[in-house]
C-alpha positions in Angstrom: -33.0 7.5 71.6 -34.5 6.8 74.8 -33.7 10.3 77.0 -33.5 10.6 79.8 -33.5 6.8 80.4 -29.6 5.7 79.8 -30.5 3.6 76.8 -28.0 1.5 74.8 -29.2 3.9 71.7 -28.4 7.0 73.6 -25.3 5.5 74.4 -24.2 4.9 71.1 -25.3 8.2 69.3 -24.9 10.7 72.1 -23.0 12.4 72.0 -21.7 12.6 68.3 -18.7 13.6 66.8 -19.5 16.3 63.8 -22.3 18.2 62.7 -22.5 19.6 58.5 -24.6 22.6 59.0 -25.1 25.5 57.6 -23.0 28.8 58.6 -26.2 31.0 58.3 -28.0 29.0 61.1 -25.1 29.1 63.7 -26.5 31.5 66.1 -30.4 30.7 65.5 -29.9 26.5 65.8 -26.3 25.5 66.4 -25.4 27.3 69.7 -29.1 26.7 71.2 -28.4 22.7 69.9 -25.2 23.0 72.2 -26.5 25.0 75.3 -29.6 22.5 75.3 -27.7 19.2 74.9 -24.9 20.5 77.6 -27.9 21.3 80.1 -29.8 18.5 80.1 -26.9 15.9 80.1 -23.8 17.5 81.0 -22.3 16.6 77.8 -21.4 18.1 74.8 -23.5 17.1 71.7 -20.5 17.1 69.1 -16.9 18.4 69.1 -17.0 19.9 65.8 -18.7 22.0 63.3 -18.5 21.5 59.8 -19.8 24.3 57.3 -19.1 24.0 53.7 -20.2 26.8 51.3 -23.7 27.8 50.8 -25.2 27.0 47.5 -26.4 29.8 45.9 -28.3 30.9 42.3 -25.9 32.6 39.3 -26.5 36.0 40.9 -26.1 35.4 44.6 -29.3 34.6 46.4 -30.0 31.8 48.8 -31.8 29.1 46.7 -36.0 29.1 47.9 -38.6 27.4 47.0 -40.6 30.2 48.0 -38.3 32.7 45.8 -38.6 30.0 43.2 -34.8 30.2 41.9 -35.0 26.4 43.1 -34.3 23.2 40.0 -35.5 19.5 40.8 -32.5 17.6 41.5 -34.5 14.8 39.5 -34.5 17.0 36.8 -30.7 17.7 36.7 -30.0 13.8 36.4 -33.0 12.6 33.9 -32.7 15.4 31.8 -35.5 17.5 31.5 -37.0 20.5 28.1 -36.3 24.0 28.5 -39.5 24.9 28.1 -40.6 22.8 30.9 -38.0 24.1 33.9 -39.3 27.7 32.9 -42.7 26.9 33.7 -41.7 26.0 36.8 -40.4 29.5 37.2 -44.0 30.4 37.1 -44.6 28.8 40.5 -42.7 31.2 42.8 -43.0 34.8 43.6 -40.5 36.2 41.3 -41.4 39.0 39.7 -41.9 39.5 35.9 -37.8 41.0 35.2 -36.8 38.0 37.5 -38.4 35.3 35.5 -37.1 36.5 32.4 -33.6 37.2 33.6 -34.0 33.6 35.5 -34.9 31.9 32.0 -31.7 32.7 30.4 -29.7 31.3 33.1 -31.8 28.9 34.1 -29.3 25.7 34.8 -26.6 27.7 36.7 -26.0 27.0 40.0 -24.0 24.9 42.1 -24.6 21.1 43.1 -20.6 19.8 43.0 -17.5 20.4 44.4 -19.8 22.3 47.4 -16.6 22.6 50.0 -14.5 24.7 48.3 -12.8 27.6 49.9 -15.4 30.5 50.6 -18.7 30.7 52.0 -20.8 31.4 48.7 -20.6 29.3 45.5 -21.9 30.3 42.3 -21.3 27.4 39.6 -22.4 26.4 36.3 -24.8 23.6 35.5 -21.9 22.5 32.8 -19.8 21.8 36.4 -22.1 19.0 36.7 -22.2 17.9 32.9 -18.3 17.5 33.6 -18.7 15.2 36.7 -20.8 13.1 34.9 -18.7 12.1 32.1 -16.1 11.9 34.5 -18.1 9.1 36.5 -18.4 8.0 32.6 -14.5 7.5 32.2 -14.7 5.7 35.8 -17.2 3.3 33.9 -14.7 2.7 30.4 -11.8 2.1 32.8 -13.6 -0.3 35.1 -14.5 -2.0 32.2 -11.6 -2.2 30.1 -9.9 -3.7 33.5 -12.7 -6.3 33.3 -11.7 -7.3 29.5 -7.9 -8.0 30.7 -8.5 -9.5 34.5 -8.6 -13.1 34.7 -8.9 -15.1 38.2 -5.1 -15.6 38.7 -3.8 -12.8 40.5 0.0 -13.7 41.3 2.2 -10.9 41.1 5.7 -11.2 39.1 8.9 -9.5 38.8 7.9 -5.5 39.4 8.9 -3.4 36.3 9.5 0.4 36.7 6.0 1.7 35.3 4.3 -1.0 37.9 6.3 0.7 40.9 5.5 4.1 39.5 1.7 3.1 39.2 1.9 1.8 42.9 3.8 4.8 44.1 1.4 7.0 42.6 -1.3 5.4 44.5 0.3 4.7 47.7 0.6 9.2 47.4 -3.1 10.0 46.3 -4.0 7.9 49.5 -1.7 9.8 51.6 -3.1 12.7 49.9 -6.5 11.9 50.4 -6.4 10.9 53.6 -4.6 14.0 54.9 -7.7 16.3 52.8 -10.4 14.2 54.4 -8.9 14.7 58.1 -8.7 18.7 57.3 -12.2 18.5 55.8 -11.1 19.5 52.8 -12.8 16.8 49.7 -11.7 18.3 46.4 -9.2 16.3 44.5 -8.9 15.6 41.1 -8.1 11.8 40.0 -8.8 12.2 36.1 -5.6 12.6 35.0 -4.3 9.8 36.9 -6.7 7.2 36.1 -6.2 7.8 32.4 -2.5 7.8 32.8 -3.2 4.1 34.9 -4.8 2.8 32.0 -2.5 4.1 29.1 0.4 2.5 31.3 -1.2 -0.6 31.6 -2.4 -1.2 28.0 0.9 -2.7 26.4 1.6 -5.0 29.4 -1.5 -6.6 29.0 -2.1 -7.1 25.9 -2.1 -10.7 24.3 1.2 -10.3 22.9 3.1 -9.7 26.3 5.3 -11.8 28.4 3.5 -13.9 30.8 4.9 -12.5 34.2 4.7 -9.3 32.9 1.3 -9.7 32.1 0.5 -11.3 34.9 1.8 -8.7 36.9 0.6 -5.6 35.2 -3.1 -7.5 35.9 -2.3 -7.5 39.3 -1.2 -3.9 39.9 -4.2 -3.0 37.3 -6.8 -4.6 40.2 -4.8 -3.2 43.0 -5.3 0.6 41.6 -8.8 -0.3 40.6 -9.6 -1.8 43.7 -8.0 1.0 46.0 -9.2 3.7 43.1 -13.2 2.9 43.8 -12.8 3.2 47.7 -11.1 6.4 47.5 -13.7 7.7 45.0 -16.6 6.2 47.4 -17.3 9.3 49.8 -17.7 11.0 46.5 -19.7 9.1 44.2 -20.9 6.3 46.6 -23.7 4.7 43.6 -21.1 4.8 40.9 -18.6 3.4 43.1 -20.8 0.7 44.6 -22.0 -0.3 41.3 -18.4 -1.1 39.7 -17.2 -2.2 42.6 -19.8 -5.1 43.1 -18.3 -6.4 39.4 -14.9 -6.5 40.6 -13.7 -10.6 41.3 -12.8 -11.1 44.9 -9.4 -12.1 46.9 -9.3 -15.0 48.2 -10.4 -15.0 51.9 -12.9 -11.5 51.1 -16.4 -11.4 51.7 -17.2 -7.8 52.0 -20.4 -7.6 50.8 -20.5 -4.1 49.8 -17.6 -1.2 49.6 -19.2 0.6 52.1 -17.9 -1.9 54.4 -14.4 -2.3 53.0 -11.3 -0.6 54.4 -10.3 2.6 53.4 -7.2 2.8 51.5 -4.2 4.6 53.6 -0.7 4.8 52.5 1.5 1.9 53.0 5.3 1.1 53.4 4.6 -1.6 50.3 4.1 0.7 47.8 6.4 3.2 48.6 9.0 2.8 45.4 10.7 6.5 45.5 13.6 5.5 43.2 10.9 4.3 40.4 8.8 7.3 41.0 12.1 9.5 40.4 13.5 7.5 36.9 9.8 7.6 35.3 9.7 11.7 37.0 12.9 11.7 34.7 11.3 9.7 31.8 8.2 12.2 31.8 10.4 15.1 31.7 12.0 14.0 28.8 8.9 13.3 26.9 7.8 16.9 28.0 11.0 18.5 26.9 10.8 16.6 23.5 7.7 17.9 22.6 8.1 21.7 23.9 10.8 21.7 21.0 9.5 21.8 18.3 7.4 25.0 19.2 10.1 26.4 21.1 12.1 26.3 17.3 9.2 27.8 16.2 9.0 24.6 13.2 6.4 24.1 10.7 3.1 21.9 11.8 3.9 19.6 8.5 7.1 18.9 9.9 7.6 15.1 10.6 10.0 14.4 13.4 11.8 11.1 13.7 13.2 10.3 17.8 16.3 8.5 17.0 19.3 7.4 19.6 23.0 6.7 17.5 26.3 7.0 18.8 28.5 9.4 17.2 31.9 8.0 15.7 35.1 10.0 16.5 35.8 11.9 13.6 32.8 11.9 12.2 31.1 15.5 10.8 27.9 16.9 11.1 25.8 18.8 8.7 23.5 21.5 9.5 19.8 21.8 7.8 18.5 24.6 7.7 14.7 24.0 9.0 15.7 27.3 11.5 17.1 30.6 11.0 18.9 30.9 13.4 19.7 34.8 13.3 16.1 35.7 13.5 15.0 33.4 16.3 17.8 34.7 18.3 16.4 38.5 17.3 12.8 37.0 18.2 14.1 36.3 21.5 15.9 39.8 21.9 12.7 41.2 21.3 10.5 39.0 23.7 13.2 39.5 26.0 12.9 43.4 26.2 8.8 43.8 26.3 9.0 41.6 29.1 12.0 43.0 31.1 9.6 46.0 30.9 6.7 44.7 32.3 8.5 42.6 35.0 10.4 46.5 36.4 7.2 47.5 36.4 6.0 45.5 38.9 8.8 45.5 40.8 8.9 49.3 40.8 5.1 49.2 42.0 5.9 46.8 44.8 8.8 48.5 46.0 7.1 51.7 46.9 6.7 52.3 50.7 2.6 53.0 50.7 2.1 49.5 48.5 1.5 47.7 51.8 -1.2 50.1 52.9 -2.8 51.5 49.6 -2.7 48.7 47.1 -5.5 46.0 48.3 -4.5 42.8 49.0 -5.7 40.8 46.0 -4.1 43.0 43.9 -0.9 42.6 45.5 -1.2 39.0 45.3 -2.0 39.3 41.6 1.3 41.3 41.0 2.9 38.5 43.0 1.9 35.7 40.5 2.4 38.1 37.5 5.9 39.0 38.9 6.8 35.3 39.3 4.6 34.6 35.4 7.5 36.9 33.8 10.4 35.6 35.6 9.7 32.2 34.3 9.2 33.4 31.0 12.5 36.0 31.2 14.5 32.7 32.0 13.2 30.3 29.1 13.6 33.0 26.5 17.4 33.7 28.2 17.6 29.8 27.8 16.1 29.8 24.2 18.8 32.4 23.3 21.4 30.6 24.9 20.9 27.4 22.6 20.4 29.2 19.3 23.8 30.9 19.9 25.6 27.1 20.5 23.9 26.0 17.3 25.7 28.8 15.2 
């Protein structure tokens, strides 16, 4: 960069502003880095540290060439035979037990989702088989928005699952952006994209009102648009690659998304009273299918969503799909096995040595167990309660 002349290059890379390291190196590289940098130019070579979690084999060790517990990355995203990734086991120094202990469990270790909490991760290779056909179900959606985009993008009327889609967007940015500034990069988006595109199917479909087609094209580029750059620190080829086939604004040039803004949350999208009806809506939906198995009704059983007003005077008839008398004695008996199980705990956490003698994970555990059985004491109380009314 030109030290110790004041270049324009040293200008404009020293000093930085993070450094992704690893936490084993700290004291051997990092702190020597700093001391060095500070003494010969007064300044500090970056503000902050960034250590994600060390990548290690299915039983713990530090990946090495030279211990041979190491897989081609090339390998991982061409595919490559069995046979052929244990003859690369022959390579290293492991020893006879580790080669055949490494064969069965060849393909496990970690490559995604390396910033999770803790400084070790052990993952399976099927961790990255599940990325993948993610990245695959970025590619169907991308392309189904292709098949329903046309070059007039004038927005219409908003409907209530349009604000909701916008909402939902304008928050994942919010989210995202908040994650990214605490260094934190794990976030799931599958369920959200699917939920996108089965939201938008009907309102663009040939047999749809014009604005509201129109619309719903709009708010389908808008997500897809914003979807790709918030994906792009993730899977920047992927990304790139859709994002290039995308039709441009009017007045947009960017020649590449790695150039293009980065989505942050905006006052426009912000549609809380949408967001709360379809909240309600979703519940609803939720609630209606939980029924049938809360009833304890047979598979076969066809049911029929219906909405009629009831005429004063009129009488109902009961059918008998539910007995009534036993459900509410297969409650009773629920009720009491976990009543048990719930004083339990609570007898075990009130005891004055839990603090000291019970380890802390196992205290947590009881926690969430404690909390488990609660939840499940009050829907079988509410389970009972509506099998009495219905007598």
């Amino acid at each position: 960069m030109g030290w110790p002349q004041d270049t324009a290059d040293f200008r404009s890379f020293y000093p930085s502003n993070i450094l992704e390291t690893g936490w084993d190196i700290l004291f051997f590289w990092v702190a020597r880095m700093v001391m060095l940098g500070t003494k010969l130019t007064g300044k500090m070579l970056f503000r902050e540290v960034y250590c994600p979690a060390m990548i290690r084999d299915a039983h713990g060790r530090k990946m090495s060439k030279s211990l041979g517990n190491v897989i081609d990355l090339l390998d991982v995203i061409r595919g490559c035979e069995l046979e052929k990734l244990c003859t690369q086991l022959l390579q290293g120094n492991l020893d006879e037990k580790e080669i055949k202990k490494a064969k069965e469990f060849n393909l496990r270790f970690a490559l995604c989702a390396y910033s999770g909490g803790g400084r070790d991760i052990n993952l399976e290779i099927l961790r990255v088989e599940g990325y993948r056909k993610f990245c695959n179900k970025i590619f169907n959606v991308t392309k189904f928005a292709m098949l329903k985009l046309d070059e007039s993008f004038v927005p219409a009327k908003e409907s209530l699952v349009e604000c909701w889609v916008l909402h939902k967007l304008n928050v994942a940015a919010k989210e995202l952006n908040a994650q990214m500034a605490d260094r934190n990069s794990m976030m799931a988006t599958t369920g959200r994209v699917q939920l996108l595109v089965e939201a938008m199917k009907p309102m663009t479909d040939e047999s749809a009102f014009l604005d509201t087609k129109q619309f719903a094209q709009q708010t389908l580029y808008t997500c897809l648009d914003h979807g790709l750059r918030l994906l792009h620190p993730f899977m920047p080829f992927v990304t790139e690659e859709l994002w290039q086939r995308l039709p441009r604004r009017p007045n947009d040039a960017t020649p590449t998304i790695m150039l293009s803004k980065f989505p942050e949350p905006t006052a426009e999208f912000v549609f809380d009273e949408a967001d709360r009806q379809f909240d309600l809506v979703f519940s609803m939906l939720k609630t209606g299918r939980l029924l049938p198995a809360s009833y304890n009704l047979q598979s076969d059983i066809h049911l029929h969503l219906g909405m009629i007003a009831l005429t004063k005077g009129c009488k109902s008839a009961k059918v008998g799909l539910v007995d009534l008398d036993v459900e509410i004695a297969k409650c009773d008996k629920k009720l009491d096995v976990v009543r048990l199980a719930h004083q339990k705990i609570v007898k075990t956490e009130s005891q004055a040595d839990n603090a000291q003698n019970v380890p802390e994970n196992v205290r947590t555990a009881n926690v969430d167990k404690r909390m488990t059985l609660e939840a499940e004491i009050a829907t079988l109380e509410l389970s009972t309660g509506m099998f009495a009314k219905l007598k």
